[in-house]
N, C-alpha and C positions, 0 to 999 in steps of 0.2 A: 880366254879363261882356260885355265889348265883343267881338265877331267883326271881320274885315280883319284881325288881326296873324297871325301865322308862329306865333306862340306865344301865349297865354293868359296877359290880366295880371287880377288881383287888384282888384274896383272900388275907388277912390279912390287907383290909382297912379296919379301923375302921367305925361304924358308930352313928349316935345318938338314933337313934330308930330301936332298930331288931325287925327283924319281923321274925314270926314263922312259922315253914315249914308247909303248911297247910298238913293235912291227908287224908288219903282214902276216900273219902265217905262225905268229909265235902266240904262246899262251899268255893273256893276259893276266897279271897278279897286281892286284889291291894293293896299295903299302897306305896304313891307315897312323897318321901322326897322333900323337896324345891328345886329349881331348883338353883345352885350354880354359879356364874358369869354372870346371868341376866344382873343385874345393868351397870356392864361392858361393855357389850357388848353396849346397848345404850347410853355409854357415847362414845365411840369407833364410833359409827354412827353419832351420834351430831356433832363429830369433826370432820368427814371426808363430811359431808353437810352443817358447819360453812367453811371446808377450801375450799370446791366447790366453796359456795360462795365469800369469798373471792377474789378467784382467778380470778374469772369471773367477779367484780369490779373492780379490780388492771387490767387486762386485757382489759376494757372497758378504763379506764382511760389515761391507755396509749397511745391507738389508738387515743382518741381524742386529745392528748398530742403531738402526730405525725401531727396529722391533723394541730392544730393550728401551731406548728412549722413550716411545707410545706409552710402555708399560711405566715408566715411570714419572709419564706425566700424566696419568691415569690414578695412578698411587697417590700425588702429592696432592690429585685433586679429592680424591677419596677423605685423606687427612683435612682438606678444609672445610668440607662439609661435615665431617666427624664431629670435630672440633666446635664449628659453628652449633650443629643438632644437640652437641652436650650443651650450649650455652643457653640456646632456648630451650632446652628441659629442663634446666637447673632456675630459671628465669620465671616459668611457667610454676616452678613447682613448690617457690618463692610465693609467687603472688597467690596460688590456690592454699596456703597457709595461714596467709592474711585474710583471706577470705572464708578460709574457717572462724580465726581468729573475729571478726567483724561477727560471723554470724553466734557463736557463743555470748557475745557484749548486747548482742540486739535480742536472743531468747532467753538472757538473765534482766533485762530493764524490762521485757514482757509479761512479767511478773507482777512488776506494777500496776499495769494496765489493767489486768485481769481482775487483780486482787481489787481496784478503787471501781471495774466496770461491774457496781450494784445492778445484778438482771431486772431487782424491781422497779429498777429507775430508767429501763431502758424503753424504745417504744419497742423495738426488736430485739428483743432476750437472746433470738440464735445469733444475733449477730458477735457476740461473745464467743458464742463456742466456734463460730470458724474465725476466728482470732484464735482460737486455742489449737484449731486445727492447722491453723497457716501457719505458725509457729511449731507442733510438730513436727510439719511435713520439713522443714526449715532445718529445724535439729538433725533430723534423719540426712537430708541432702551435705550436711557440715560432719556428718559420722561422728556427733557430740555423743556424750557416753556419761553416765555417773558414777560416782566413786560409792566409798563406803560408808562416809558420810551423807550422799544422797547428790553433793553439790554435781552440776554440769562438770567435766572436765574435757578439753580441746582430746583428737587422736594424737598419735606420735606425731612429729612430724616428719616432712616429706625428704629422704635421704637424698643428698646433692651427690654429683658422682664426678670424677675427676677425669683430666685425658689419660692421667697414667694408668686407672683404673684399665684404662681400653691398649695401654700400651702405646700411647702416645703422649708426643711433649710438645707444648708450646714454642719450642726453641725452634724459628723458620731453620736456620742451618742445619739441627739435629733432625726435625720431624719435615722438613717438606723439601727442603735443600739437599738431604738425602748424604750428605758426607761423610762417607761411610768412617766408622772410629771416633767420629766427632761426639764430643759429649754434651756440646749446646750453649756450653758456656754457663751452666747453670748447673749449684749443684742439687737444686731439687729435684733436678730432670736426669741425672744420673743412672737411673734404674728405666729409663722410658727404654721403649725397643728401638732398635737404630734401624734407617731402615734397608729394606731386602734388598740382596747385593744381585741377584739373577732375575732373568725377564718371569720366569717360572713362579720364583717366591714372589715378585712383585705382584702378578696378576692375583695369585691364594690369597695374599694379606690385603688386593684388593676388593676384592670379594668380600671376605669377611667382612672391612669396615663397611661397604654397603648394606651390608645385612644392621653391623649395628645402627646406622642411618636408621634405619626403619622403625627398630624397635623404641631408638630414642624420641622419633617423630609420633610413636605411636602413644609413648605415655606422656607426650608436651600436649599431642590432642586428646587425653584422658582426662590428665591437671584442666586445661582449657574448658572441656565438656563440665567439670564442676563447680570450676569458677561461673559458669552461665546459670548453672541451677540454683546457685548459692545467691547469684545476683536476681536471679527469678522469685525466689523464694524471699527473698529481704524486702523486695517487691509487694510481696503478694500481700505479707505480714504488716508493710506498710499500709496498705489500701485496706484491708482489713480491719486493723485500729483505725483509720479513719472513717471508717464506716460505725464500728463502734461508738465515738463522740457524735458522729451524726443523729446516731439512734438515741443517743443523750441526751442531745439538743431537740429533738423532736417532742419527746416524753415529758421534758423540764418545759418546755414554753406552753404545754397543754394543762399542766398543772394548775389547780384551784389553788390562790393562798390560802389557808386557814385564817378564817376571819379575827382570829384572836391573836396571833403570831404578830410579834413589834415590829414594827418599822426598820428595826437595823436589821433583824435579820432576814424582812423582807427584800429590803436595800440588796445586802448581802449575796441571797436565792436569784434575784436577777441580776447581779453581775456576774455571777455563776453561770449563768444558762446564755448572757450575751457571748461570753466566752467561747462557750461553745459554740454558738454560734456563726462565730469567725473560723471553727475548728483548725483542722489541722491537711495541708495538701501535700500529694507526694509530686514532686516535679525532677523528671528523670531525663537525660539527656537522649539524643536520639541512638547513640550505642545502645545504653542503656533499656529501653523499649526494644530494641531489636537484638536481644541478647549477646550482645558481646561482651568476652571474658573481660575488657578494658576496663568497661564500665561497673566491677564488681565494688572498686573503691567507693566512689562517686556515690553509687546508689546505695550501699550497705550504710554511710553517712549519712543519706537524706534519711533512710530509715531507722538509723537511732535516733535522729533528729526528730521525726514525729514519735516515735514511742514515751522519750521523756516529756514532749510536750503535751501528749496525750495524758501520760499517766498523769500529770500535773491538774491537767483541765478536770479530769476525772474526778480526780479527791476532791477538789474544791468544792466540784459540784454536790458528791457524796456528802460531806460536811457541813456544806451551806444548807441544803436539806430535812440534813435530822436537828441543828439549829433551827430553821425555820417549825419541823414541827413539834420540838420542846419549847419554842418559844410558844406553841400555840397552846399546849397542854398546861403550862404554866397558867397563862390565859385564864383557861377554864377551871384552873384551880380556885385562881384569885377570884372569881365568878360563881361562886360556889358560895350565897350566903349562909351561914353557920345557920337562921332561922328558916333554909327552908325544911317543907314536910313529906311526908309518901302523903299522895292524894290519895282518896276513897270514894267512888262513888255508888251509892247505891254498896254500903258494904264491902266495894271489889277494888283491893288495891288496883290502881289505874299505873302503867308504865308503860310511855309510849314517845311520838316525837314531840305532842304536845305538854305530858306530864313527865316532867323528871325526877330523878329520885335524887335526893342529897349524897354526897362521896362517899360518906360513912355507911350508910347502909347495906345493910347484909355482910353475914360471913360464913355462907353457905346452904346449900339446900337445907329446905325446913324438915322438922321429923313426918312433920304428915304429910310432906309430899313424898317424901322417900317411903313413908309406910305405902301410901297408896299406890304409889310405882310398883311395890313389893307386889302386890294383892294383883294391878293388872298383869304383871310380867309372867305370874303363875298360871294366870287362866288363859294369856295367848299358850303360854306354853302346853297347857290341857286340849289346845286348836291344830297345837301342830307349828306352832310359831313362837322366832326366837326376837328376844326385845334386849336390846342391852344401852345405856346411856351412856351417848356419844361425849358431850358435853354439858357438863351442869352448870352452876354457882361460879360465873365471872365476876370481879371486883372492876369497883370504877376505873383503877389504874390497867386491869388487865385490859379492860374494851375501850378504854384510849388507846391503849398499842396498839389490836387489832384495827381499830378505826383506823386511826393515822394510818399505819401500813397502807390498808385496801387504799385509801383517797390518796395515796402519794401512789398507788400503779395504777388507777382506774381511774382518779379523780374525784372530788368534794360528790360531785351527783351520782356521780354511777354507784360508788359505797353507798353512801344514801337509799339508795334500792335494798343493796343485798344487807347492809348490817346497821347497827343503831350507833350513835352519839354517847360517847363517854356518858352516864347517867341515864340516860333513855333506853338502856339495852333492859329487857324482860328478862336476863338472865341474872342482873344484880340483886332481881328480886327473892331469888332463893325459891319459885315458886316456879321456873319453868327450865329444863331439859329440851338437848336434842339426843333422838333415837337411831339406833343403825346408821347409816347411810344421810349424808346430809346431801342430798342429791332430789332431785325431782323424780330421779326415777322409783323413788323407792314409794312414793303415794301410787305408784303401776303394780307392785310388788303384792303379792297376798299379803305380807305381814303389814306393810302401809296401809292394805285395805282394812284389814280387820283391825288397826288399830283408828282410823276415821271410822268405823261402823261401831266401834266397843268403848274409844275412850270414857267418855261423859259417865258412862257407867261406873266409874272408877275414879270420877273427880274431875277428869282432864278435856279438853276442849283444842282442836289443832288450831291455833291461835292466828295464822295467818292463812284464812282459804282460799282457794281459789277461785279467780275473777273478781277478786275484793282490794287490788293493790289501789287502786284510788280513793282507797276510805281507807284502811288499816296502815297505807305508805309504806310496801313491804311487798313480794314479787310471794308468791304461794309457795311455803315451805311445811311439807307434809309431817315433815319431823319434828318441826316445833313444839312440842304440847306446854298449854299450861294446870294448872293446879287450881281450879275454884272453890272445889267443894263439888258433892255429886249433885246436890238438887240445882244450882248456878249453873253448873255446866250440862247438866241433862237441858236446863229451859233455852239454853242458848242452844246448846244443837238441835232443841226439837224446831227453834225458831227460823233457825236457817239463816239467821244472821252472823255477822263477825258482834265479835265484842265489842267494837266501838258504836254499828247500830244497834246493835241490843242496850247499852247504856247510855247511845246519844252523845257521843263525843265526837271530838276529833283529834288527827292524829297527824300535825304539820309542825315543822320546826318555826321557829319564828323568825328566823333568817336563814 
């Protein structure tokens, strides 16, 4: 190997310049040839610091090529939900309309109900008024409102909103496809926003539509929350007119017929009350029972369904009723012989369950009862006490109404206690008054007492006393007074008898 080069060549390379073996004793000198593949070698760095480069731009670009992509498949998904959230608000806000609408049709037929649910016919009178209340509360949940007129009328209704509203279009290519300049191919979508051409706008406008997301979901479960209380409420009104005919049917099958009352319209009175009978059920499905908004149709129908059935049942019954008791007053008219007379006994007009008085009799307190009234009413007043006349002079026609009524809420016997028989009342006779207070409490009253301790003095005698109901047929009514005369009525309260033992009668109806 030759020695003097920088580098070690191989014997038998040639080369361009030899160099001579230096000798003993002489100075050695380097001769250094050019360096062969230099040039190469920095072309060979250049490329491999050009492809560095490179690659670390192609590798930035992608990333943000990722980036932008994310963001807009983030966007497009934003738009489907958008779009979906407008559908079920606009769906939701549809159906809570109709179920306004349902509840307006069900608290205008509740009217009927109301109007044919006679309380004296009921066994349970409140059951009415929360029918009237379940029907409020009903109105109130529907935000039903009345006009000028007075009629119900429906709220506005619920404003539907569009995607363009939110700057969106239905058009896949325009709004989710994302092609930018595209118009959708639609020209009602013309104005929708196209969408955002940078990763930056695309995240903003995603954002935003999730925000609208929310608030759209927020008023689909507003609509929803009303649709449940509307079907709650249709509910409730239902169950409550059913309760109503029940109370109906209670009251009507306890009912005395009136012994005079025809056939037909007896007939008539109990297909009325079988009716009820069978009433009216509410059957709701299991949505339904468990409030869901679904079931607002469904049940708002069952519940018209009972209300016109109700109010139907209702009237019949109302009508068959007051048929049945002008059938019966008819009755007792045609029963009314022209020859009968006021009995007397002992002097003492007699009117009681046993003695009747004819239809025609009397047409108002007598002068000397009203004088004699005059003469006591001054001297309690001289006492310290006030007398004033409740009720005087009823006609046969007026105390059949009153009858009828009481035996159509309480029944043939229980009226029988507290009032008289068309013709058997003491008040047709012109000779008897009730005082103050028709109450029991008022025989506890100072003026009760002083009037038990004073009448007789004055003519009057309290005509039903008390612990006398099974001889007089009359519960002790402290206000009753009648009119004898002062010596008859002095010898009867000195007796301490009723008026039926002091003259020895009796005082039963004869059916």
């Amino acid at each position: 190997m030759l020695r003097g080069y920088a580098g070690a060549v191989e014997p038998g390379t040639p080369t361009e310049t030899p160099v001579a073996e230096a000798t003993v004793g002489e100075p050695q000198v380097a001769l250094v040839p050019p360096r062969r593949g230099g040039k190469r070698r920095w072309i060979i760095a250049g490329s491999i610091a050009g492809a560095v480069l490179i690659a670390a731009g192609v590798g930035s670009g992608v990333w943000q090529w990722n980036e932008q992509a994310a963001a807009g498949r983030a966007y497009d998904e934003a738009v489907t939900a958008a779009l979906a959230a407008i559908d079920e608000r606009n769906a939701s806000a549809v159906k809570a309309d109709d179920a306004r609408a349902h509840a307006l049709e069900l608290v205008t037929q509740s009217a009927g109900v109301v109007e044919a649910a006679d309380p004296s016919l009921l066994a349970a009178a409140e059951t009415r008024d929360q029918l009237i209340a379940a029907v409020e509360t009903l109105s109130s949940e529907a935000e039903l409102s009345t006009d000028d007129a007075g009629a119900l009328v429906l709220p506005e209704a619920a404003v539907l909103v569009a995607a363009t509203d939110y700057g969106l279009a239905r058009s896949a290519k325009n709004a989710v496809a994302g092609s930018t300049g595209s118009t959708g191919g639609s020209s009602d979508l013309e104005d929708a926003q196209q969408r955002p051409a940078n990763r930056e706008a695309l995240r903003e406008a995603t954002g935003a539509l999730q925000a609208t997301v929310k608030e759209l979901d927020a008023e689909t479960q507003a609509f929803e929350s009303q649709q449940r209380d509307i079907a709650a409420g249709a509910d409730a009104v239902a169950r409550a007119t059913t309760a109503v005919v029940a109370s109906a049917h209670e009251h009507g099958a306890a009912i005395e017929v009136p012994e005079l009352a025809s056939q037909e319209s007896r007939d008539r009175f109990a297909t009325a009350v079988s009716a009820l009978a069978a009433g009216v059920t509410v059957e709701l499905s299991d949505d339904a029972a468990a409030g869901s908004a679904t079931a607002t149709d469904s049940g708002d129908e069952a519940a018209s369904s009972v209300m016109l059935t109700a109010a139907a049942l209702l009237t019949e019954y109302r009508d068959a009723h007051a048929a049945l008791i002008a059938s019966h007053e008819e009755g007792v008219r045609a029963r009314d012989p022209a020859n009968i007379e006021p009995t007397y006994i002992q002097g003492v007009l007699v009117v009681n369950k046993t003695y009747p008085l004819p239809s025609w009799y009397g047409n108002g307190l007598t002068a000397e009862t009203l004088a004699a009234f005059g003469q006591m009413q001054a001297a309690a007043a001289e006492a310290g006490h006030s007398l004033t006349i409740t009720s005087g002079f009823r006609s046969y026609a007026t105390q059949a109404s009153l009858y009828n009524g009481l035996a159509a809420q309480v029944g043939q016997a229980a009226a029988d206690r507290d009032t008289a028989r068309p013709g058997h009342s003491e008040h047709q006779s012109g000779l008897t008054f009730d005082l103050n207070c028709i109450c029991e409490g008022f025989g506890h009253q100072a003026d009760g007492q002083w009037v038990a301790a004073n009448a007789h003095r004055f003519g009057f005698i309290v005509r039903y006393p008390q612990g006398k109901e099974h001889i007089t047929g009359y519960i002790w009514e402290p206000w009753h007074l009648r009119y004898l005369g002062v010596d008859v009525a002095t010898a009867v309260f000195e007796s301490g008898l009723s008026l039926e033992e002091y003259l020895g009668i009796t005082s039963r109806y004869a059916n």
